[in-house]
N, C-alpha and C positions, 0 to 999 in steps of 0.2 A: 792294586794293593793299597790299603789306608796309610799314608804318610804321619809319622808321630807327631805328637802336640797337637793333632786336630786339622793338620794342612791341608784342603785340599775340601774341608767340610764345608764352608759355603763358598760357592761358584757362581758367576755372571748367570744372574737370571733363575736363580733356586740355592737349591743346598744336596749334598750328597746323603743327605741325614733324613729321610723323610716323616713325617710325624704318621702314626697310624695309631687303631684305635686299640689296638694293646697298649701303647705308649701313653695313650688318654689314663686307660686305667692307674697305670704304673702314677703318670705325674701328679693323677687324682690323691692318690695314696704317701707321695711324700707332703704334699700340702697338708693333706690331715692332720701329717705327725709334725711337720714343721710347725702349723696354725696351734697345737696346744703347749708345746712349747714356747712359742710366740708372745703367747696371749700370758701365760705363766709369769714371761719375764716383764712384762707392760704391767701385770698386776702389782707384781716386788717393786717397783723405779718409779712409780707415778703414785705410789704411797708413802715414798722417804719422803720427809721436810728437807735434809740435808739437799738431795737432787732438786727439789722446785728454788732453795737460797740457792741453789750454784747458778742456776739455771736462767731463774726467772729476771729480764732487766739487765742481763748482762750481753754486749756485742752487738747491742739496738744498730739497724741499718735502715732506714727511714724509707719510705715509698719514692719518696723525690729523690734521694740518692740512688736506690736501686732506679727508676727509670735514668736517670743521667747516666749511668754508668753501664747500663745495658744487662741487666741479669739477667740469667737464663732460669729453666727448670727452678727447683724448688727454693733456690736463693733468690727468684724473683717474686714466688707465690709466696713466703713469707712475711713479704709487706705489700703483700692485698694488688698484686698485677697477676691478672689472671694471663701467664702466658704459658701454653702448653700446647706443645704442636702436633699434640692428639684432639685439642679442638678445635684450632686455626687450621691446622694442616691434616686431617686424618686421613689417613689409608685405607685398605678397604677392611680392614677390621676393624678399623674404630668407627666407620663409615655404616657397619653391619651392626655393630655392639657398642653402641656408643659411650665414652667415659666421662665423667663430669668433675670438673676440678675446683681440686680443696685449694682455700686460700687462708691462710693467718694474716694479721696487719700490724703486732710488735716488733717484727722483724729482729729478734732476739735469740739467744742459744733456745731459750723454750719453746720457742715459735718453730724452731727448725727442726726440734726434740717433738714436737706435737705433729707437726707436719709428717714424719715420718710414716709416725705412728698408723696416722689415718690412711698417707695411701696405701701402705705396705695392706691391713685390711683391706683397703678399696679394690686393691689391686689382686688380691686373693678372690673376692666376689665376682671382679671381675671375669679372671680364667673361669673359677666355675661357673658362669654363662655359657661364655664361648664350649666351654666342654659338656657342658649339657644339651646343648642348642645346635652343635654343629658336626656332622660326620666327618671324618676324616679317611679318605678313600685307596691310600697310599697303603701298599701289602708289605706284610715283612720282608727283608733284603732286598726288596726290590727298588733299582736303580734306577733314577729317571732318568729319560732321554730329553734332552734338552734340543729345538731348533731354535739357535737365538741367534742373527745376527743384528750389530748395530751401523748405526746410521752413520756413515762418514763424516768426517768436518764435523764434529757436533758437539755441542758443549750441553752438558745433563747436569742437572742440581737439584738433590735430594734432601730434606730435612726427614728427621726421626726423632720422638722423643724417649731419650734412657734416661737412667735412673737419677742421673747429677743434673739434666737438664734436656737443650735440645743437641744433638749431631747430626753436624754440614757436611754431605758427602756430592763433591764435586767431580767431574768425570769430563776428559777431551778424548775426543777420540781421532786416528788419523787418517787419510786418503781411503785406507782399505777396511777404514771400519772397526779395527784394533785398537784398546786402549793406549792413549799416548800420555797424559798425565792421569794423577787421582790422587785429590788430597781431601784429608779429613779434618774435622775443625773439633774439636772437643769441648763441651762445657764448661770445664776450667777456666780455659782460657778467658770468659765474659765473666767469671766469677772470684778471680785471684783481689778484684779491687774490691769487691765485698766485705771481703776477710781482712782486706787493710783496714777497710774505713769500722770496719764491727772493733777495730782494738782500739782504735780513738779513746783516751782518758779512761785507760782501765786499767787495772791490775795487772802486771807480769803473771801474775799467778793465774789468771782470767786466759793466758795466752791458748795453752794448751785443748782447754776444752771449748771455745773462741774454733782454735782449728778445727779439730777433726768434727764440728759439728755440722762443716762444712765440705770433711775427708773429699779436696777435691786431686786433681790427678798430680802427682810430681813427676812423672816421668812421659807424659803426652811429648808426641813429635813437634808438636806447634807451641808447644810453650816455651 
């Protein structure tokens, strides 16, 4: 029986959810209509002057600040550090479909506002590769059988890159092979001193949109 809120959908070593090539269809078709709304709202906000004065020169975070301070994801590629651990680190889908990273170097609300914009496209072209390019062999309802065990005594460290940046997925495991710890690290966390230093000599009124341009996690276990 499916457990509510989604528990129980991804499992060590897969998911209970399998992708199939109905489901190709189907995600093909919410993109479409997401991509013309998308593109709709990109065309009204990148034509206001009011959004380029709010926008432009305000919350600057400098390349040498973000390396000192360790940015991750897109609060690092904002001032031109190319770090994304879909090309330092890639999996076998980035390995198969490879993605190529956008960089800004004002490191400003605009640069963050720009940034978005491109990969959120990039990242639409992308899926449809992968979805034009690759079969997906998984039948409807059908439940995979998983033979997985792990290696006792072991310590595993996994990077991935989402949407706010990269996530540190640590893993012990104990004598019989059982996970014994797992902790997660979240992109906030490398990103909370960005957002300090971007308010440096600016406006109280600059606060708000300063924040959320950066919308990073309040409520992560490690923060």
């Amino acid at each position: 029986m499916w457990k509510p809120l989604w528990q129980s959908l991804i499992r060590l070593g897969g998911t209970n959810f399998p992708f199939t090539e109905n489901l190709k269809v189907e995600l093909l078709n919410v993109l479409q209509k997401f991509e013309t709304q998308f593109e709709e709202m990109v065309n009204i906000t990148f034509r206001l002057p009011s959004i380029q004065n709010r926008f432009d020169f305000i919350g600057i975070v400098s390349r040498e600040q973000a390396q000192k301070i360790g940015t991750v994801g897109l609060s690092a590629r904002m001032s031109k550090i190319e770090r994304d651990i879909r090309i330092s680190h890639p999996n076998m889908a980035y390995q198969k479909f490879p993605y190529e990273t956008i960089t800004d170097e004002k490191g400003d609300v605009f640069a963050r506002f720009l940034l978005k914009k491109k990969e959120i496209r990039k990242s639409i072209a992308w899926i449809r590769n992968v979805m034009e390019n690759y079969t997906f062999n998984a039948l409807p309802d059908e439940k995979p059988k998983y033979q997985l065990s792990l290696k006792p005594n072991s310590f595993a460290l996994s990077l991935v890159e989402a949407w706010r940046g990269e996530v540190c997925h640590c893993a012990i495991t104990d004598e019989l092979g059982k996970l014994k710890y797992y902790k997660i690290t979240d992109p906030s966390m490398h990103n909370w001193k960005a957002l300090e230093l971007s308010l440096r000599n600016v406006e109280i009124s600059d606060f708000p949109i300063n924040n959320k341009s950066y919308n990073l996690s309040y409520c992560g276990h490690d923060l």
